[in-house]
N, C-alpha and C positions, 0 to 999 in steps of 0.2 A: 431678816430685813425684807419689806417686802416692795417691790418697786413696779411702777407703772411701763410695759414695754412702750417702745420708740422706735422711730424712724430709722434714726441715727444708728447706723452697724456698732461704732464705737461706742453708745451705752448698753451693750450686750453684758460688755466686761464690765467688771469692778475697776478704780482705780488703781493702775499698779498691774495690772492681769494681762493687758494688751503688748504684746515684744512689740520693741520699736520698729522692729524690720517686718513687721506682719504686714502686707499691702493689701490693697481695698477689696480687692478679689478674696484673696483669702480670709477677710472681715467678713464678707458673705457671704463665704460657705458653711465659715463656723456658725455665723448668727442661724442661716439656713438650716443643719445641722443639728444645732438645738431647737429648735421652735419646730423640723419636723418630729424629732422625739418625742416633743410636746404635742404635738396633733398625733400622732399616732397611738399616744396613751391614751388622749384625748377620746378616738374615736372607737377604743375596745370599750373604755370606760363607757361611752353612750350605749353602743351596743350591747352590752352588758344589762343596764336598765333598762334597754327597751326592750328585751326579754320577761326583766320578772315580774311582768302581767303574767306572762304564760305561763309562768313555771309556779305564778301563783294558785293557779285554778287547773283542776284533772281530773276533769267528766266524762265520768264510767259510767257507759251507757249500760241499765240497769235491767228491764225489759219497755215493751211496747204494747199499747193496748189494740182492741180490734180494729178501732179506727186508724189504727198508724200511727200515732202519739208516741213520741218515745221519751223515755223517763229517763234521766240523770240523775247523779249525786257527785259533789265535791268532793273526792276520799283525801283533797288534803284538808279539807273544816269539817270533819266529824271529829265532837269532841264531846267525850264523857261528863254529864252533868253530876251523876251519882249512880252507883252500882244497879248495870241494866237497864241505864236511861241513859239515853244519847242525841245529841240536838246536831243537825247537817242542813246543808244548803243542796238544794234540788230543783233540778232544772224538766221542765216540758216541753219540746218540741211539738204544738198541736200541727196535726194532719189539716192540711185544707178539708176537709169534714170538721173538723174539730173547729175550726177558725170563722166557717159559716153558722155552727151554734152558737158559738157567741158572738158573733156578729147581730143573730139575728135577738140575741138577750139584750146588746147595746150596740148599734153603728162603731161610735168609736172601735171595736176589736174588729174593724174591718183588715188592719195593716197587722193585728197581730204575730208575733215573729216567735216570742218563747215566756215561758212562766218561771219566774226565779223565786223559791219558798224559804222560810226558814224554818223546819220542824225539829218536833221535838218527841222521841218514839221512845215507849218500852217495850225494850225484849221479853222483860218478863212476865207480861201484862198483854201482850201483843198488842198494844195500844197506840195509837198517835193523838200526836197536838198539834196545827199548825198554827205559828206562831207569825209568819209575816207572808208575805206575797205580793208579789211585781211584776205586772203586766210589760214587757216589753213591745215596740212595734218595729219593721225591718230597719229602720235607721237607729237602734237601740235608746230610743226615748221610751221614755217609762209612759204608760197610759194610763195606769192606775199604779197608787201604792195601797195597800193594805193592811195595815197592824191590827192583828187581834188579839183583844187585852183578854183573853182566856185565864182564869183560875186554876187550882189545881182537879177542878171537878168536870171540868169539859174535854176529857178525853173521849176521842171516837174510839169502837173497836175496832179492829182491821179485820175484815171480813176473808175466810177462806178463797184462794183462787183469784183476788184482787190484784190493781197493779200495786197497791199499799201491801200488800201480802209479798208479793216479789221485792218490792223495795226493805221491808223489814227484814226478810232474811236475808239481803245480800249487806246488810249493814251491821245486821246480830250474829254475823262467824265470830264463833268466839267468847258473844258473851252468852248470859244467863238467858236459857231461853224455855 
């Protein structure tokens, strides 16, 4: 049964539930009593959620390139497409060097802050795809989004000594490489 709380201490109880001899003080404490059990469940229960952003996402910083740029990946969304192919979400930190090239390709990446990908890599191919891409700026507003509607024939090679090079083998422990 479910009931709308009230002012009133005496609708705390059901009919029937309140002793006659309970006095008004004591009506208080118990209404008090229960309702702080309830804020207190209350405020783990928040707490609790307002964690699993963070518990959702766990960027492993991967390597960095010469300008400073440092490369991430989500090891909780790496997930197997098919044997030796693996699609993650990758993050860039560019280098203020970094952030004045593209600055100087389009104004807008004046405020840039980081680069969120979606790839799609074979271990056994040494190959990438990127499949999406999002410009963030420091207030985490997207300044560009990106989808690239790529086929199965647009894979780049990952060149020897790369940061695509370091990013594939910290992702292919393990598989087929």
């Amino acid at each position: 049964m479910s009931r709308k709380p009230s002012d009133d201490p005496s609708e705390f109880f059901e009919i029937g539930d309140r002793p006659s001899d309970m006095s008004e003080m004591e009506m208080g404490r118990a209404e008090f009593q229960g309702r702080g059990k309830w804020a207190i469940f209350s405020l783990i229960f928040i707490l609790i959620l307002a964690h699993v952003e963070a518990w959702g996402e766990d960027w492993k910083l991967c390597t960095q390139s010469n300008d400073g740029t440092a490369y991430y990946y989500d090891v909780t969304r790496v997930t197997q497409v098919r044997e030796g192919v693996l699609r993650f979400w990758g993050k860039a930190i560019p280098s203020a060097e970094a952030v004045k090239r593209f600055a100087k390709i389009d104004p807008k990446f004046k405020e840039l802050n980081n680069i969120i990908s979606f790839i799609e890599v074979s271990c056994t191919e040494r190959k990438r795809k990127p499949l999406w891409i999002i410009f963030y700026d420091k207030n985490g507003v997207a300044i560009e989004n990106v989808e690239l509607a790529l086929d199965e024939s647009d894979w780049e090679v990952v060149l020897p000594g790369s940061v695509q090079e370091a990013i594939l083998d910290a992702l292919c422990v393990g598989e087929n490489k």
